[in-house]
C-alpha positions in Angstrom: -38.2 -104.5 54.6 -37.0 -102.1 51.8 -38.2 -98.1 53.0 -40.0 -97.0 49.6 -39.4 -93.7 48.2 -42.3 -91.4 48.8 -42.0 -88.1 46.9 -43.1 -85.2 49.1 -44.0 -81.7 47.6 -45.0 -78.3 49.1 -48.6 -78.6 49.8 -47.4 -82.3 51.9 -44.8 -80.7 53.8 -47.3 -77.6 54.4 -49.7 -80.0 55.6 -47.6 -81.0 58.5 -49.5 -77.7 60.2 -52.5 -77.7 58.8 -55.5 -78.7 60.3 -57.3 -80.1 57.9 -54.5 -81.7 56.6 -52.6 -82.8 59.8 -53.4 -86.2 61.0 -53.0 -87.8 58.0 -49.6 -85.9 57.5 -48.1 -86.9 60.3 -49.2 -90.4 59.8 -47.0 -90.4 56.8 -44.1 -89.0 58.8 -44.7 -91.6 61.4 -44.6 -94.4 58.5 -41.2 -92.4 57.7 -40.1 -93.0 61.3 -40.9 -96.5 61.3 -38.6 -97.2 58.0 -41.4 -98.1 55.2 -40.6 -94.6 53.6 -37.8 -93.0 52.7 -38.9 -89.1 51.7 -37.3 -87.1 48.9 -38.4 -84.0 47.5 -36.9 -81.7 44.7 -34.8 -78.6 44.7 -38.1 -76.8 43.5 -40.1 -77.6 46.6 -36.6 -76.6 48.9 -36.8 -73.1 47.3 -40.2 -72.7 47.9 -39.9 -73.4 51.6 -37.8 -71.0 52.1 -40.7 -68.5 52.0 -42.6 -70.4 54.4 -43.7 -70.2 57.9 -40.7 -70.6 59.9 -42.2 -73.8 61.0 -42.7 -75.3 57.3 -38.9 -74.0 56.6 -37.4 -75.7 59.6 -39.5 -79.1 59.2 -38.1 -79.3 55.5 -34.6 -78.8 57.1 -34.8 -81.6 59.7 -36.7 -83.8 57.3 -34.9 -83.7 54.2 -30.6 -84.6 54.1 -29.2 -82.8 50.6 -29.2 -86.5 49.0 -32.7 -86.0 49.4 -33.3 -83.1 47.8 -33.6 -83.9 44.1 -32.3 -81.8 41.2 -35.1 -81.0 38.5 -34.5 -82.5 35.0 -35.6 -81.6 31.3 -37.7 -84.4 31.5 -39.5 -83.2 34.6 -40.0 -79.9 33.6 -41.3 -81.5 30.2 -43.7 -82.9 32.0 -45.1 -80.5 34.3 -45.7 -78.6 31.2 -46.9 -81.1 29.9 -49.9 -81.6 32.8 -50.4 -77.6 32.7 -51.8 -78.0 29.2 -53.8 -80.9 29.7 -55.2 -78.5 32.9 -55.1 -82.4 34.7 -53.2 -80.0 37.8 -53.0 -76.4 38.9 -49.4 -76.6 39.6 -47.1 -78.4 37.5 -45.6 -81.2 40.2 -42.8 -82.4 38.6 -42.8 -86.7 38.6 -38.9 -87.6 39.9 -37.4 -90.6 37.9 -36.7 -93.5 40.2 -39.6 -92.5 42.4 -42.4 -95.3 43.2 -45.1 -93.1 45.0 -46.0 -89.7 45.2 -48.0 -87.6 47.8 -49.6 -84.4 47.3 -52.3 -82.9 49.1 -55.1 -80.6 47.3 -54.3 -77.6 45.2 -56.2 -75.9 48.2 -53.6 -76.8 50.9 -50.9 -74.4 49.4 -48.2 -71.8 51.0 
């Protein structure tokens, strides 16, 4: 079976320690383990681990290879902007082309 890409951004990675948030993260990291996903992320959420917790920054290390980490495009940022204006999210989670799922936890699960 084919490992689907599962975009991951802060608040999922976050969530990896959170209480309210951890079984069902590390559900998704077992799925990861067991080869149905293959995670990717974008440069956006790498820089914003870098002010995390020291656990949240090393997880996003051993979790993510570079070809994993995504570079952000016009059209992403187009449509993050895009959902800001519509209000449909807090934060504008930019959608990665080639990408079949994506995860994000709620706006209140942040860093």
């Amino acid at each position: 079976m084919h490992a689907r890409s599962l975009y991951l951004d802060t608040s999922v990675i976050g969530g990896y320690f959170d209480p309210e948030f951890m079984a069902d993260t590390r559900a998704l990291w077992r799925l990861r383990e067991a080869g149905r996903f293959r995670f990717v992320t974008s440069v956006l959420v790498d820089q914003e681990t870098v002010r995390a917790p020291k656990p949240v920054w090393e997880l996003m290390r051993t979790t993510f290879a570079p070809a994993d980490v995504l570079s952000m495009t016009a059209e992403a940022l187009e449509l993050a902007a895009h959902y800001l204006r519509k209000k449909w999210c807090r934060l504008g989670t930019p959608t990665m082309p080639g990408m079949s799922l994506s995860a994000r936890w709620p706006a209140s699960n942040t860093l």
